[in-house]
VOGU-3710 file (C-alpha; in Angstrom, 3 decimals, decimal comma):
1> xxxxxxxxxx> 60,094/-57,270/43,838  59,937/-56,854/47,596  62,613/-59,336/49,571  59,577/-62,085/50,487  58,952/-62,101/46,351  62,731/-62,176/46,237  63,218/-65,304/48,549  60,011/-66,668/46,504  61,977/-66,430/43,130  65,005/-67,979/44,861
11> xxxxxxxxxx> 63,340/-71,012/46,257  61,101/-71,511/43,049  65,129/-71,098/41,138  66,317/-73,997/43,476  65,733/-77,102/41,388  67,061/-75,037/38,638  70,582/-73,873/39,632  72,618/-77,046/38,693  71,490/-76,530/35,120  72,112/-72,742/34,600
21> xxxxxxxxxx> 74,204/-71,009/32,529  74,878/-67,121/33,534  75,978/-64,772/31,361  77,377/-61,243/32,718  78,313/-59,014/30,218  80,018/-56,848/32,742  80,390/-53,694/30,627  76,508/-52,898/30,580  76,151/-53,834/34,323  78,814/-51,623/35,486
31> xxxxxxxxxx> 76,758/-48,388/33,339  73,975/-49,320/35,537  75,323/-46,876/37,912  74,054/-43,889/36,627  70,720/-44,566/37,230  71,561/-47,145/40,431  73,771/-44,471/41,803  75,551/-47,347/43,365  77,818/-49,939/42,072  77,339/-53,597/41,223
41> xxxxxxxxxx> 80,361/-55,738/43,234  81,522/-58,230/41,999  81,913/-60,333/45,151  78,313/-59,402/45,653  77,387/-61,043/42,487  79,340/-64,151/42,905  77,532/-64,368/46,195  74,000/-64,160/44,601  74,881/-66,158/42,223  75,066/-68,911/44,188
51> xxxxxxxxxx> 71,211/-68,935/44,319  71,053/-69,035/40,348  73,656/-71,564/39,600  76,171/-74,149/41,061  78,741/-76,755/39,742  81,018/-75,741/36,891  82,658/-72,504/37,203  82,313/-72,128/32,826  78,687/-71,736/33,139  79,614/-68,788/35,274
61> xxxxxxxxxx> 80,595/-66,830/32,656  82,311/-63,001/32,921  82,531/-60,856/29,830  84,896/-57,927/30,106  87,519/-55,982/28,114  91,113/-56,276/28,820  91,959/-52,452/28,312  95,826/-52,035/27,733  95,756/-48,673/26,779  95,695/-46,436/23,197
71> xxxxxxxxxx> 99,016/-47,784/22,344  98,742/-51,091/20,290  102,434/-52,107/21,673  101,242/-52,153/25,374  101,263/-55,206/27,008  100,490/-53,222/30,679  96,522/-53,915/31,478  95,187/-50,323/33,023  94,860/-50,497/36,713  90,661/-49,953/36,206
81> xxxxxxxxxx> 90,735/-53,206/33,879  93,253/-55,118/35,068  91,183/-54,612/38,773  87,807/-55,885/37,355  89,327/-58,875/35,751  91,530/-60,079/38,570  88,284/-59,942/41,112  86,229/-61,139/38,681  88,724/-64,649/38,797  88,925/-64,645/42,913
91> xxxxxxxxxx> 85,551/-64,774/42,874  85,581/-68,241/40,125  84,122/-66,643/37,521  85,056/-68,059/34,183  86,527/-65,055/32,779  86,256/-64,103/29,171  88,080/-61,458/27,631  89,744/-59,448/24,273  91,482/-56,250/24,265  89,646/-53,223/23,946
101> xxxxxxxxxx> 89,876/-51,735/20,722  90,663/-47,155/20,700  88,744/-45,876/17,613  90,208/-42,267/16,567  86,919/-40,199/16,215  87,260/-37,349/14,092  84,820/-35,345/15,842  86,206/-35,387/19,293  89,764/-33,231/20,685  93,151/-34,760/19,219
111> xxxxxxxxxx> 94,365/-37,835/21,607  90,951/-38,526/23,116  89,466/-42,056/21,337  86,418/-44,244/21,591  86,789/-47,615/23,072  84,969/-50,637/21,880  84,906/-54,094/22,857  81,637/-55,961/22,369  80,788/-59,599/23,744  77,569/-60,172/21,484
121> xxxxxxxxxx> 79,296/-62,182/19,007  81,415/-64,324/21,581  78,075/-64,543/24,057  75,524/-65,830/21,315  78,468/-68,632/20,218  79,030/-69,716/23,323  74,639/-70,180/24,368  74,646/-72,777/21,313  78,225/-74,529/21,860  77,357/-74,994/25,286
131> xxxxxxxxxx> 73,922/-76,073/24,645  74,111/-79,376/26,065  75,478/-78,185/29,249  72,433/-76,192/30,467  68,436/-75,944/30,627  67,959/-72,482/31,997  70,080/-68,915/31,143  70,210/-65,957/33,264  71,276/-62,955/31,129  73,070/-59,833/32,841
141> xxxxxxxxxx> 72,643/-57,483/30,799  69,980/-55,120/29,381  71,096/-55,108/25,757  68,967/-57,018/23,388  70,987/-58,309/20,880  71,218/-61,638/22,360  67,527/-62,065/22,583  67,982/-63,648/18,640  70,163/-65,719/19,880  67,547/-67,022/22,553
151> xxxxxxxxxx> 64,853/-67,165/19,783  67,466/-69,420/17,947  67,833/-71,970/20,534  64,559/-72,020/21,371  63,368/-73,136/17,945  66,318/-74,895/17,204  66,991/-76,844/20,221  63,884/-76,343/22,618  65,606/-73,949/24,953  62,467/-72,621/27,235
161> xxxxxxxxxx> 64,200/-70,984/30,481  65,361/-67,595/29,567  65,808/-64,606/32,408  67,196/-61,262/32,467  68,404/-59,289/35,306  69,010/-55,629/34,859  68,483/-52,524/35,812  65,211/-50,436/35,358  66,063/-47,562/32,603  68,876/-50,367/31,082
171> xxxxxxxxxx> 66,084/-52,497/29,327  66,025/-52,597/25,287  63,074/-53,089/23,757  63,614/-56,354/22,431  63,961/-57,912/25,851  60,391/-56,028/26,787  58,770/-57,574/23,732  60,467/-60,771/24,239  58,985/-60,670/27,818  55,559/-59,876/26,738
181> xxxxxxxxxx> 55,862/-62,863/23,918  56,650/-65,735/26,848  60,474/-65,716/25,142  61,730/-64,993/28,422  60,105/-65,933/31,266  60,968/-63,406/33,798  63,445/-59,525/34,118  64,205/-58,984/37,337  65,834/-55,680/38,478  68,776/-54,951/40,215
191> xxxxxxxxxx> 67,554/-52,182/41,519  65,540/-54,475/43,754  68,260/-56,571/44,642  70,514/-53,329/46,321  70,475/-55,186/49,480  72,552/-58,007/47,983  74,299/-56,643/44,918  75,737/-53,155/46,370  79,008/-53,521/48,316  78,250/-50,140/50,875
201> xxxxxxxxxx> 74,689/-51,303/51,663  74,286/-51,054/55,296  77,419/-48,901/55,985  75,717/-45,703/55,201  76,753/-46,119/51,456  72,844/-46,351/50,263  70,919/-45,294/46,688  71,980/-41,778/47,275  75,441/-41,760/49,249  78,799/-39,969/48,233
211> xxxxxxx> 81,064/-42,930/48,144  84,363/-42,497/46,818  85,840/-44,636/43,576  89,038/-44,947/41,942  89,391/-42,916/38,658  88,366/-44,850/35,344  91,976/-45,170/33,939
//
């Protein structure tokens, strides 16, 4: 989408906002970067998502993993996690988060672990609690799990207005089919959206600059 489609799908969206649930799953937008090669802020995203939805700050909803460390005892958030979360509040999200889970793995050096924390579950319950609270969903995320959870609503309780924004080489194949079968209505691509979405645009931080982050902690 070029920015005059953009502003098109933004002004067609307007009737729609005070009925719209979003749902970030912040996990899979923030791997985005490595095809992006630029960063998705989060004040950035609170500011375009003022386009998609307005009203109640629970049906902006922010899925993330409060990371505390290998050590079960900790109570100390990681500066990395800790960061996302707090920003992700200043900017009235309704936050949502469990602690992520380190899984030994055999096959990799002694002390290193794989960390899990998926939102599937916790996203798909809260589409049909909420249910009466919204007419439209806007997906972030490029994972198709939840797209049984949009076939369930839809056939269950006539849910019609599903979109999914993420970016191009993050798309499962269930949210292409679901797509092609009129399921949901429209993917739109943050790669498209770098003007609004990435915090250096404009100060020489484009697709391809060198911009320094803190270490992943």
């Amino acid at each position: 989408m070029n920015p005059e489609a953009i502003r098109a799908f933004l002004e067609f969206f307007e009737p729609k906002k005070g009925r719209t649930v979003v749902i970030i799953d912040f996990a899979n937008v923030d791997k985005w970067e490595n095809t992006l090669h630029w960063k998705v802020g989060i004040q950035e995203l609170a500011r375009l998502l003022r386009h998609f939805s307005v009203g109640s700050q629970v049906l902006r909803r922010f899925y993330y993993g409060a990371d505390y460390g290998p050590s079960e005892k900790s109570e100390t958030l990681t500066l990395w996690s800790g960061g996302i979360l707090q920003r992700a509040g200043y900017n009235r999200f309704e936050v949502i988060k469990k602690r992520v889970k380190y899984i030994h793995d055999p096959l990799r050096p002694a002390g290193q672990y794989q960390k899990k924390c998926d939102f599937d579950v916790e996203m798909a319950l809260d589409l049909i609690k909420m249910r009466d609270n919204y007419d439209n969903v806007i997906l972030f995320s490029g994972d198709g799990d939840l797209v049984c959870a949009f076939d369930y609503l839809n056939k269950e309780y006539g849910k019609t207005e599903f979109f999914v924004f993420a970016a191009r080489g993050h798309i499962g194949k269930e949210i292409v089919d679901a797509e092609s079968s009129g399921l949901i209505k429209k993917i739109l691509y943050a790669d498209d959206f770098e003007y609004r979405l990435n915090p250096d645009h404009g100060r020489g931080g484009g697709a391809h600059a060198t911009v320094f982050r803190p270490p992943r902690r």
